[in-house]
C-alpha positions as CSV (number, residue, x, y, z in Angstrom):
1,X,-16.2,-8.2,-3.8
2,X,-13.7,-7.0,-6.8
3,X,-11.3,-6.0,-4.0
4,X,-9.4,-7.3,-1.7
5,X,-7.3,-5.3,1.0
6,X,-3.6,-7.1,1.1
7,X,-1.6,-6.5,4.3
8,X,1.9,-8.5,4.6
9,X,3.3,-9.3,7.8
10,X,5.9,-10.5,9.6
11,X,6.4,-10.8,13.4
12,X,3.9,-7.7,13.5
13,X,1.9,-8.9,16.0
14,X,1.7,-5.2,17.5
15,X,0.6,-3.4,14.8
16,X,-1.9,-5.9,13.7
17,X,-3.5,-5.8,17.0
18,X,-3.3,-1.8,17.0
19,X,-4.2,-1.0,13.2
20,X,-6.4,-3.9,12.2
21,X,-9.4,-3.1,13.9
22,X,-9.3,-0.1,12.2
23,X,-8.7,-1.4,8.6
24,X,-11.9,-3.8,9.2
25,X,-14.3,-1.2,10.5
26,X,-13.2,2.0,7.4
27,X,-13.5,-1.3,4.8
28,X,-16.5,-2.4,6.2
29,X,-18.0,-4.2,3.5
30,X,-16.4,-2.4,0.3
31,X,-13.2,-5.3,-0.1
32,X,-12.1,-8.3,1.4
33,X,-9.2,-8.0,4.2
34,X,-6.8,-10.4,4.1
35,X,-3.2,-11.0,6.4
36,X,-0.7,-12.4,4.6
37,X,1.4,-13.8,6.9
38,X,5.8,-14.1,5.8
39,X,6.3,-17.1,8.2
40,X,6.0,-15.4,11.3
41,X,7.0,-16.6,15.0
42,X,5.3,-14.6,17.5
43,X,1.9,-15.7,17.3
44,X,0.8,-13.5,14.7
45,X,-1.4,-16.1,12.9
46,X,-2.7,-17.4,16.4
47,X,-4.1,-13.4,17.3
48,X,-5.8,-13.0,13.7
49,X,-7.5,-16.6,14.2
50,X,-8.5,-15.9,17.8
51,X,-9.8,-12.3,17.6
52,X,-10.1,-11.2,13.2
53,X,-12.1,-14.0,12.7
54,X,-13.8,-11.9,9.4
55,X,-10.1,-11.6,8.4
56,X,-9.0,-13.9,5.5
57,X,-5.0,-15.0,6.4
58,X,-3.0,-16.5,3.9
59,X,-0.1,-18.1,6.1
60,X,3.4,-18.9,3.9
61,X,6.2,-20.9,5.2
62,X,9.3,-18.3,5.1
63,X,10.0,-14.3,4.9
64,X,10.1,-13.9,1.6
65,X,10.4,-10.2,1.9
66,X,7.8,-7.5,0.8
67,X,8.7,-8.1,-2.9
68,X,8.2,-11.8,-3.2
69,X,6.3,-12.1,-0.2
70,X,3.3,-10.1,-1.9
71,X,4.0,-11.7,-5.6
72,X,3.5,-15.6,-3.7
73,X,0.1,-14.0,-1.9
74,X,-1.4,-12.3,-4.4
75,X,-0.9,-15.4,-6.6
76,X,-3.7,-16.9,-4.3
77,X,-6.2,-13.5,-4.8
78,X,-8.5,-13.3,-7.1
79,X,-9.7,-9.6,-7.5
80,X,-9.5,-7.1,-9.9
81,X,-8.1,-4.5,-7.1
82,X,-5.5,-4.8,-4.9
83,X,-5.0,-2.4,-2.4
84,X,-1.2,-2.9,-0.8
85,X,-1.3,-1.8,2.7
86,X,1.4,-2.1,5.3
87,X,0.5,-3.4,8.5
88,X,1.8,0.2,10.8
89,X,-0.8,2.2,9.2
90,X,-3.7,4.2,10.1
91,X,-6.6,4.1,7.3
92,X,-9.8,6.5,7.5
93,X,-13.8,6.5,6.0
94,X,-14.1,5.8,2.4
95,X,-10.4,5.3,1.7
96,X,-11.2,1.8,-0.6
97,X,-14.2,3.9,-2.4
98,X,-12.1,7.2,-2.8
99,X,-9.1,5.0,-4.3
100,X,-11.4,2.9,-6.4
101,X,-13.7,5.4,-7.7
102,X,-10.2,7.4,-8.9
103,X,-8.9,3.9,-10.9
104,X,-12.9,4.0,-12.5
105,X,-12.6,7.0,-13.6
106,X,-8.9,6.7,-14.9
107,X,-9.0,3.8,-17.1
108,X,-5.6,4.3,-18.3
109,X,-4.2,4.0,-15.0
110,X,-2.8,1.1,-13.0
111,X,-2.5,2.1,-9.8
112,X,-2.5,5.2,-7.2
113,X,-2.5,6.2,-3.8
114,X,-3.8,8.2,-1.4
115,X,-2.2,11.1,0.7
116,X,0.6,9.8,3.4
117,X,0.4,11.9,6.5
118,X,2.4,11.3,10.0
119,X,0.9,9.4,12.6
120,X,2.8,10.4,15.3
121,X,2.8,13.8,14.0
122,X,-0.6,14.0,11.6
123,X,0.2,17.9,10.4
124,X,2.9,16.6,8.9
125,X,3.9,14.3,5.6
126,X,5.5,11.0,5.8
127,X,8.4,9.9,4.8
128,X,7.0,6.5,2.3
129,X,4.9,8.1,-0.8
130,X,3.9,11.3,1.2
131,X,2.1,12.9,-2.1
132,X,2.9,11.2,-4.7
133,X,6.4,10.3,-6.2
134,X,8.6,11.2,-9.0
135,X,12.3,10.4,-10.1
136,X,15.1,13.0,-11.1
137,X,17.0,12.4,-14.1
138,X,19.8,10.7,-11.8
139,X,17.3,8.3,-10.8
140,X,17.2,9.5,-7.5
141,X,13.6,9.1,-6.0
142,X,11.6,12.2,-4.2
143,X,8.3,13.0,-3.5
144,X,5.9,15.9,-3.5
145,X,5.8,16.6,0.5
146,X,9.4,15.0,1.2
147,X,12.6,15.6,0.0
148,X,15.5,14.2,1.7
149,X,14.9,13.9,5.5
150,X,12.5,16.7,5.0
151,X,9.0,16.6,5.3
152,X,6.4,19.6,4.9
153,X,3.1,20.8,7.2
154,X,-0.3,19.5,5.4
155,X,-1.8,22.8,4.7
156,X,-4.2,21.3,1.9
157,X,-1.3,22.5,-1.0
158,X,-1.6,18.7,-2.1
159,X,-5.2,18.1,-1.8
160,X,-5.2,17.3,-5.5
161,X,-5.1,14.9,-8.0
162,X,-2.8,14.0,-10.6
163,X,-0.6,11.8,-12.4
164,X,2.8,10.9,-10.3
165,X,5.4,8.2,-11.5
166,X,5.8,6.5,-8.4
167,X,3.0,5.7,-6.1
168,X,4.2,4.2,-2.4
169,X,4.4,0.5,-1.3
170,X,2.7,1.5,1.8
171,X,-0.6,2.3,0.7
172,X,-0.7,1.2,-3.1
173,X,-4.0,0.2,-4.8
174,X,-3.5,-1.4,-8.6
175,X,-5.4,-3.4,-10.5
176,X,-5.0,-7.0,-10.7
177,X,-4.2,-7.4,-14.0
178,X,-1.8,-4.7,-14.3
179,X,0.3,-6.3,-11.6
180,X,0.2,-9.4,-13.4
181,X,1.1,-8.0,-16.7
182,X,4.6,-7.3,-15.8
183,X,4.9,-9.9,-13.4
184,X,4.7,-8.5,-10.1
185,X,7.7,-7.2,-8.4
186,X,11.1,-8.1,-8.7
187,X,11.8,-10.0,-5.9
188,X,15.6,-9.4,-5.9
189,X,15.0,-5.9,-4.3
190,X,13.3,-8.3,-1.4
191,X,12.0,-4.6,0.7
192,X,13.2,-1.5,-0.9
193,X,12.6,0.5,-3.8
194,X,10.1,-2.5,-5.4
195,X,7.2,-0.1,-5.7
196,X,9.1,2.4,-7.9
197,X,10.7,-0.4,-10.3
198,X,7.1,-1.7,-10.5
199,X,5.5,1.3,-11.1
200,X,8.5,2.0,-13.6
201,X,7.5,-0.9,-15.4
202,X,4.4,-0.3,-15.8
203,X,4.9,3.3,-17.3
204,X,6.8,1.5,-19.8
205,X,4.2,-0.5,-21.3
206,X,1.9,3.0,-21.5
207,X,-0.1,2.5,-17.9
208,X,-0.1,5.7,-15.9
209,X,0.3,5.8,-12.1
210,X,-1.8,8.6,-10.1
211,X,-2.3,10.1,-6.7
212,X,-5.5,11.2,-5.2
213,X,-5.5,13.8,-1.8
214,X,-9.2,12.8,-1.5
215,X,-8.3,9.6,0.5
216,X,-5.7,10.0,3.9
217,X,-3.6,7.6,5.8
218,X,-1.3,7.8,8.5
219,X,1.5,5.7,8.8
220,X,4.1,5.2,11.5
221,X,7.0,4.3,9.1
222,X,9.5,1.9,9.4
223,X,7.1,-0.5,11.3
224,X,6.3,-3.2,9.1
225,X,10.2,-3.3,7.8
């Protein structure tokens, strides 16, 4: 399979146990899942063995943080998709083919992501990537759906597509080479802002990063951090 469905954890035994399942069974057999694991202690690795025995898990000695964490595991991937997915989050149907099928027919971009909802509160956008992101001329990051604390009701007003500058860390599907290109993340920002910097990157060297309201997640945010 040409993808392969990343999620990085550490001591997130709980969502793993709650969120998995689901991940498997929307993926089916359209990418490979794997767990990388950041050297956790509370049986994490033991649960995936024992009960996500379909689940690939790439177990590394140390947290390393998202950043470097995710630049030592996908070292070990081969794929030409990655799909980023943080382990407190919800997927639904056809999210890997809706994603996928947006990258095909966008050649000139390197990544995207799909539309962030709540999951406690699912009218609602979350917090991390919401609709896609952009950057003020301060350098000061918002997002279509979020601004501040503030979050708007889903009433289908970003059910779109369209080129973003930013696309979130929770959910973020880029191809393989593109992340390679520029080297990955920088692992000094170890579990913030990496996404944007990467994506940033990447606009530099003429890739273009995209958001697609066809495909829906809902993620608890905070969890995995």
């Amino acid at each position: 399979m040409d993808t392969a469905v990343v999620i990085l954890n550490w001591n997130g035994h709980a969502w793993l146990e709650q969120f998995l399942p689901g991940v498997v069974a929307h993926t089916g057999g359209t990418a490979r899942v794997i767990v990388a694991d950041n050297g956790s202690t509370d049986g994490s690795v033991a649960w995936l063995q024992a009960h996500m025995p379909t689940v690939e898990v790439i177990a590394m000695p140390e947290n390393l943080g998202f950043a470097g964490g995710y630049n030592a595991a996908l070292a070990r991937v081969e794929a030409n998709y990655y799909i980023l997915l943080n382990s407190d989050v919800e997927v639904t149907p056809d999210w890997v083919t809706t994603l996928r099928g947006y990258l095909e027919r966008h050649p000139d971009m390197a990544a995207c992501q799909p539309k962030v909802l709540a999951w406690k509160d699912r009218t609602r956008f979350e917090h991390a990537g919401a609709a896609g992101g952009y950057i003020d001329r301060n350098g000061y990051p918002f997002c279509r759906g979020r601004i501040f604390e503030l979050t708007e009701t889903d009433q289908g007003q970003y059910d779109d597509e369209r080129e973003v500058f930013w696309a979130t860390g929770a959910c973020l599907m880029i191809r393989a080479a593109d992340f390679h290109a520029v080297g990955g993340f920088d692992a000094s920002l170890f579990a913030h802002m990496e996404e944007i910097d990467l994506c940033w990157r990447l606009k530099r060297i003429g890739r273009r990063i995209g958001y697609t309201g066809r495909a829906t997640i809902h993620h608890v945010g905070g969890g995995a951090l």
